[in-house]
C-alpha positions as CSV (number, residue, x, y, z in Angstrom):
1,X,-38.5,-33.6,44.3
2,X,-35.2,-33.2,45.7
3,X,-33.5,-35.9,43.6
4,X,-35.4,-34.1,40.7
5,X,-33.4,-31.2,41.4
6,X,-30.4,-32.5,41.8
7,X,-30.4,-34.8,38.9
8,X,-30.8,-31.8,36.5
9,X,-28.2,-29.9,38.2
10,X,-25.9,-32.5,37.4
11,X,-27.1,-33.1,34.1
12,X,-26.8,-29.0,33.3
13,X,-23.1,-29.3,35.1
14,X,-22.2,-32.0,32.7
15,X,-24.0,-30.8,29.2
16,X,-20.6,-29.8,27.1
17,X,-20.1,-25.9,26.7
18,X,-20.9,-24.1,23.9
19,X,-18.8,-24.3,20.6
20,X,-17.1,-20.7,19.6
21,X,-17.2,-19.1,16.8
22,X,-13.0,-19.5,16.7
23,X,-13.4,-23.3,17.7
24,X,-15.7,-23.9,15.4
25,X,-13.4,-22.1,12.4
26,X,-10.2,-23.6,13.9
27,X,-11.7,-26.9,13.7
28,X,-12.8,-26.7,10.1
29,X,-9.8,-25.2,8.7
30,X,-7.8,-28.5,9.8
31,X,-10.3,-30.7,8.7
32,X,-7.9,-30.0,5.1
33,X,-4.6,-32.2,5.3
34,X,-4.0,-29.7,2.1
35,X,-4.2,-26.5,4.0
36,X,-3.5,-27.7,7.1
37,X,0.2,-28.9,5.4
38,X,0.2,-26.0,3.4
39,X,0.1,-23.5,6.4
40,X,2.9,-25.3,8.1
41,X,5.7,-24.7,5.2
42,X,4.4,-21.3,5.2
43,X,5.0,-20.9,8.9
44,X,8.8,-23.0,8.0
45,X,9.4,-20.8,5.4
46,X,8.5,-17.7,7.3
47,X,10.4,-18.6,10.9
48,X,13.7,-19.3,8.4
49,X,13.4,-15.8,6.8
50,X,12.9,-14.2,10.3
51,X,15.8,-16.9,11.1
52,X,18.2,-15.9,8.1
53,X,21.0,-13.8,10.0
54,X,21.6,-16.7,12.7
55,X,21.2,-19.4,10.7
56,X,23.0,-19.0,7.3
57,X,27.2,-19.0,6.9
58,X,27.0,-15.9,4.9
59,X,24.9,-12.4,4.7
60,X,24.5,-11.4,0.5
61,X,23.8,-8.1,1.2
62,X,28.0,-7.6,2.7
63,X,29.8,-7.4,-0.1
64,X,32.9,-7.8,2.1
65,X,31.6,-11.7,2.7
66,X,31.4,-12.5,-1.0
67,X,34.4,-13.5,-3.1
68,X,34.1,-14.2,-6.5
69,X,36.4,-17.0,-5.9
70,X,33.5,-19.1,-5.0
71,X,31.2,-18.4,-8.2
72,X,29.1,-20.6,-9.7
73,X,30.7,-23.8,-7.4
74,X,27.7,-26.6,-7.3
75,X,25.5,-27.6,-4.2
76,X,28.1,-29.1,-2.1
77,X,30.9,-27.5,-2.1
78,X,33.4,-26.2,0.3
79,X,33.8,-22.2,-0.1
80,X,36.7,-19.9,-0.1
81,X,36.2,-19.3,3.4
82,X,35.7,-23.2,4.6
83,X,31.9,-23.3,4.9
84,X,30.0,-25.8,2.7
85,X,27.8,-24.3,0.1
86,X,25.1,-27.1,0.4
87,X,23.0,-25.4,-2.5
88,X,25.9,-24.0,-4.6
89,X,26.4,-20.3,-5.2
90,X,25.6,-17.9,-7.9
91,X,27.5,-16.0,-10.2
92,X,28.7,-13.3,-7.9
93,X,30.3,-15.9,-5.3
94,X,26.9,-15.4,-2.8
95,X,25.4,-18.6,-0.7
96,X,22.4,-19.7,-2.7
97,X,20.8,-20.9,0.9
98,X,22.0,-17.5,2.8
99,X,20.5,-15.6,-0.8
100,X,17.2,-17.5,-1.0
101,X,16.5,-17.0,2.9
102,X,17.5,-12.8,2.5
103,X,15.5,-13.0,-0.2
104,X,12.5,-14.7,1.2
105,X,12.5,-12.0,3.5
106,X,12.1,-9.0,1.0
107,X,9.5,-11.2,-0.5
108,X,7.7,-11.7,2.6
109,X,8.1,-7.7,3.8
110,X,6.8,-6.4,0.6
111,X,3.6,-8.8,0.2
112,X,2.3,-8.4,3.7
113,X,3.2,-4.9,3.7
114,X,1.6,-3.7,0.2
115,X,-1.5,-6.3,1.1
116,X,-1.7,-4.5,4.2
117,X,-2.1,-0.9,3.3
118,X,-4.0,-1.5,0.3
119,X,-6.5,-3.6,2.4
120,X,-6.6,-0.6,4.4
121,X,-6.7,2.1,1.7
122,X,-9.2,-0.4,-0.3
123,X,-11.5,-1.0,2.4
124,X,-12.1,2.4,3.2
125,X,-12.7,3.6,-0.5
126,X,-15.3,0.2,-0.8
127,X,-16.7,1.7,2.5
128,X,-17.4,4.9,1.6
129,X,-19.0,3.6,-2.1
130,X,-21.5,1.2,-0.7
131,X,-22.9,3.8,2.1
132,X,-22.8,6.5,0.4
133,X,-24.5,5.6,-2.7
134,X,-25.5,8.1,-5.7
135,X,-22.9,9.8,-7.8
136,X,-20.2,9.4,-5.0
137,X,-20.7,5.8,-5.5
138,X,-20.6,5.6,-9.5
139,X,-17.6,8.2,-9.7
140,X,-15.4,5.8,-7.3
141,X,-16.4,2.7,-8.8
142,X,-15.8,4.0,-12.3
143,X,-12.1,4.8,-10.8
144,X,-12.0,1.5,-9.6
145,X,-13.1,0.0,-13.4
146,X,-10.3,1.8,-14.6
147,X,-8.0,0.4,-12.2
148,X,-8.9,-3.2,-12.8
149,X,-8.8,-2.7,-17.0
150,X,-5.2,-2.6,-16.2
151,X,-3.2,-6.1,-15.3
152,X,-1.7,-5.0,-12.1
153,X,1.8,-6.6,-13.5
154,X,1.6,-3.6,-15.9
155,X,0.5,-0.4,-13.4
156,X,3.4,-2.3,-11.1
157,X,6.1,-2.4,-13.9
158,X,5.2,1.3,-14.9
159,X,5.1,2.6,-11.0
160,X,8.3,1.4,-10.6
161,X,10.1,2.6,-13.9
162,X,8.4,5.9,-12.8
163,X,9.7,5.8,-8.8
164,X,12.8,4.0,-9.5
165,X,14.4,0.6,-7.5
166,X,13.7,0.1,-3.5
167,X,11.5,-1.6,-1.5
168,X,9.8,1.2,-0.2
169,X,8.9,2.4,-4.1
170,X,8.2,-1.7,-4.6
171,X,5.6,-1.4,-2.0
172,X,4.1,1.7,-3.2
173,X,4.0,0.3,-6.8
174,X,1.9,-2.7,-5.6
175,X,-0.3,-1.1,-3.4
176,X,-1.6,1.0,-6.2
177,X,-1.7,-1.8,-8.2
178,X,-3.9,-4.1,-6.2
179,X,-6.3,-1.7,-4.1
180,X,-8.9,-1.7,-6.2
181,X,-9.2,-5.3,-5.8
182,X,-10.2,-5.0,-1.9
183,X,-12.4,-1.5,-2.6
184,X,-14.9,-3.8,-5.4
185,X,-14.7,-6.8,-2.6
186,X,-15.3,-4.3,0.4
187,X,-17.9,-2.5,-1.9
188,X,-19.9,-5.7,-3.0
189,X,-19.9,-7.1,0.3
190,X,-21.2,-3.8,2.4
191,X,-23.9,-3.3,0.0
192,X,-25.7,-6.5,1.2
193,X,-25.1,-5.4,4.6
194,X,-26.5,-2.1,4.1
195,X,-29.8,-3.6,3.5
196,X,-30.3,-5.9,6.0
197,X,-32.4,-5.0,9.1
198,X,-29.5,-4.3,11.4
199,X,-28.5,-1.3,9.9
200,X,-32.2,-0.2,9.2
201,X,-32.4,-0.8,13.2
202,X,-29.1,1.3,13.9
203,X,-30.5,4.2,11.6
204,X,-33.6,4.5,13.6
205,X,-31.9,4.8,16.5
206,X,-30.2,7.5,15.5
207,X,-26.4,6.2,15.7
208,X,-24.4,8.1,13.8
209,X,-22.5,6.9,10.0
210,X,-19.3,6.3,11.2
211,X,-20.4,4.0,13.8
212,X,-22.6,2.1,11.4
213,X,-20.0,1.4,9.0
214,X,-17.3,0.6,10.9
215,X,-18.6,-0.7,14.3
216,X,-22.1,-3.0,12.3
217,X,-21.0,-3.2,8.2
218,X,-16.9,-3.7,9.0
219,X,-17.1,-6.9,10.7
220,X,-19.5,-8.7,8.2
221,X,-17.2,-7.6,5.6
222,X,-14.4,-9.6,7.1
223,X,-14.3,-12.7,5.8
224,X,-14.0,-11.6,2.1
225,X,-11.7,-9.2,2.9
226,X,-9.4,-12.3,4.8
227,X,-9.2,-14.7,1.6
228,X,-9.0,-11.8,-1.2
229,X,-5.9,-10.1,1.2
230,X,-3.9,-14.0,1.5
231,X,-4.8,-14.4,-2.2
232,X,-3.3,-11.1,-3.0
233,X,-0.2,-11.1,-0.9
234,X,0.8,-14.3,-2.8
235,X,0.5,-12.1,-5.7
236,X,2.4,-9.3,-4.4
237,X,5.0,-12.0,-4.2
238,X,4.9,-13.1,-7.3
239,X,4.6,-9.3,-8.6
240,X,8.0,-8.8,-6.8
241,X,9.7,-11.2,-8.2
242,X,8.9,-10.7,-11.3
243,X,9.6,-7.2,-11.3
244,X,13.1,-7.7,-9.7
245,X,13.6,-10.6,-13.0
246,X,13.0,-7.9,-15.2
247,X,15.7,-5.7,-13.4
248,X,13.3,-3.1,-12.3
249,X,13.2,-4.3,-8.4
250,X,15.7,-4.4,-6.3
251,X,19.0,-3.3,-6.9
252,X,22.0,-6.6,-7.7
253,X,23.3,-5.8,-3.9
254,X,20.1,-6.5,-2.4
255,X,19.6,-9.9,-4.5
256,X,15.5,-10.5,-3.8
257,X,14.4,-14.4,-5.1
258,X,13.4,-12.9,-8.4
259,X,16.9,-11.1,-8.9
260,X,18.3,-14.6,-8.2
261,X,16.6,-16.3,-11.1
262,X,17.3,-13.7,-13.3
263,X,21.4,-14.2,-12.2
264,X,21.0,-17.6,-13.1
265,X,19.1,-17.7,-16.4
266,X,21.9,-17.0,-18.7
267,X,23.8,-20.3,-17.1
268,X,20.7,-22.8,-17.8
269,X,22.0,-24.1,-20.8
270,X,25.3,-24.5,-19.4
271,X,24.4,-26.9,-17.1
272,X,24.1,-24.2,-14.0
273,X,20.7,-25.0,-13.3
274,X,21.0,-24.8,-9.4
275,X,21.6,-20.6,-9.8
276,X,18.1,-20.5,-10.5
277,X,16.1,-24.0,-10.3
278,X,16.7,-23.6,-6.3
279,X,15.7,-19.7,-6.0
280,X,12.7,-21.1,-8.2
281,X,11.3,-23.5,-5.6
282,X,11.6,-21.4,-2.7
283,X,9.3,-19.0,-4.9
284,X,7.1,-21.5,-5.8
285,X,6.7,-23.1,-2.2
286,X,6.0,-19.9,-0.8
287,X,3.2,-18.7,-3.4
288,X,1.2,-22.3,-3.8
289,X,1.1,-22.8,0.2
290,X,-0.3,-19.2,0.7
291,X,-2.5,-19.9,-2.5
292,X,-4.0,-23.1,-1.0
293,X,-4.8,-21.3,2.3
294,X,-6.2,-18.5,0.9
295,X,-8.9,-21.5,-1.0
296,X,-9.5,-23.8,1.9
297,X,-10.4,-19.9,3.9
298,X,-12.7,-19.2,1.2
299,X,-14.3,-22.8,2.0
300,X,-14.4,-22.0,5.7
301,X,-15.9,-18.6,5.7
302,X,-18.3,-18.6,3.1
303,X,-21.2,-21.1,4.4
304,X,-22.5,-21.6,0.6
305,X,-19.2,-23.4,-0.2
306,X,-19.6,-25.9,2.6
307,X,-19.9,-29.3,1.5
């Protein structure tokens, strides 16, 4: 009996412990070579941004560091000042690898900043549709349809003609252009929770609204809420660019990536391509490798996807 005992005990001590639920998601996600690579250029990219004002010759934003002397010179050469230009330098006489790093940081502030409130602002409009229900549902949702009849490139470009250049009004502009996206995803998501048992359970028992939605329906609306907000913050980047191309952005002493293309587009033809070809691929690095973690997350957390 005794060697019954003790045989279990051991065979309890040695039974492996329990997989979490963050184990269990961490190992999945780098199952991907993709995303898994993907994630670490985005990490690269985002420690050389945070990185920029130790590790670049030159700051863009001083004007007293610039010399026109060195416009337009090609990757490789030696500047004014005796530093080597290793990606050339743009029409002004600025550093294309001190400008694309600056810029990479705008780029980064303004998507995670305008994802970030409009998640919030989003997810608490979607919240209050789902539970409440009735006309208070259908009069938000109709705002919402309104919203989304719009390209948010266009509400973006007319917030900012309207508020004028600046990151803060940048910011704004985009998080009034892409709420509506989270409130539908919030919305669609906490309607399927709020008929399921749990919250039938939590209603008998008398806990109050609040607590329902954000301590039972919040969590389970997570996981949408996680790919929609990486898919749209490589949006917001985009949507920044593209407005600082048009000249609407960011001002020509705070050069963002898309001000940089647009400084170099009139030299294509001449053979300049390096003024905005190199501004061009730090965009597009940043935008796919957020894009392709945003889908392999949408693999991991939704268990209808899973292969």
């Amino acid at each position: 009996m005794t060697d019954t005992v003790t045989d279990h005990s051991l065979t309890t001590a040695k039974s492996p412990k329990a997989e979490t639920p963050f184990q269990r998601f961490r190992a999945e996600f780098f199952e991907s070579r993709i995303a898994t690579a993907a994630l670490g250029i985005f990490l690269i990219i985002v420690l050389l941004a945070i990185l920029a004002p130790w590790i670049t010759p030159q700051n863009p934003y001083d004007l007293g560091q610039v010399s026109v002397m060195d416009g337009r010179l090609p990757p490789g050469s030696e500047a004014f000042d005796g530093y080597t230009m290793w990606l050339g330098s743009d029409g002004s006489g600025r550093d294309l690898y001190s400008a694309i790093l600056y810029g990479l940081r705008i780029s980064l502030t303004v998507g995670l900043a305008s994802g970030v409130i409009a998640l919030l602002i989003g997810m608490a409009i979607g919240l209050v549709a789902a539970y409440a229900g009735g006309r208070t549902e259908a009069f938000i949702m109709r705002i919402v349809d309104l919203q989304l009849s719009f390209p948010a490139s266009l509400v973006a470009l007319m917030m900012v003609a309207a508020l004028g250049k600046g990151v803060d009004k940048i910011i704004l502009a985009l998080v009034i252009a892409q709420w509506a996206y989270y409130a539908r995803t919030v919305r669609a998501t906490a309607l399927v929770e709020r008929g399921k048992e749990y919250v039938e359970a939590a209603q008998c028992l008398g806990i109050s609204r609040s607590r329902i939605v954000f301590r039972h329906i919040l969590p389970n609306c997570m996981a949408p809420l996680i790919v929609v907000g990486t898919v749209q913050t490589a949006s917001a980047i985009s949507l920044e660019a593209t407005l600082s191309f048009l000249g609407v952005g960011l001002p020509q002493t705070e050069p963002s990536i898309g001000v940089l293309i647009a400084n170099g587009f009139e030299y294509m033809l001449s053979g300049r391509y390096w003024i905005s070809v190199f501004p061009g691929v730090a965009l597009l690095m940043t935008v796919v490798s957020i894009n392709l973690v945003g889908d392999h997350l949408r693999d991991v957390l939704n268990p209808r996807l899973k292969r």
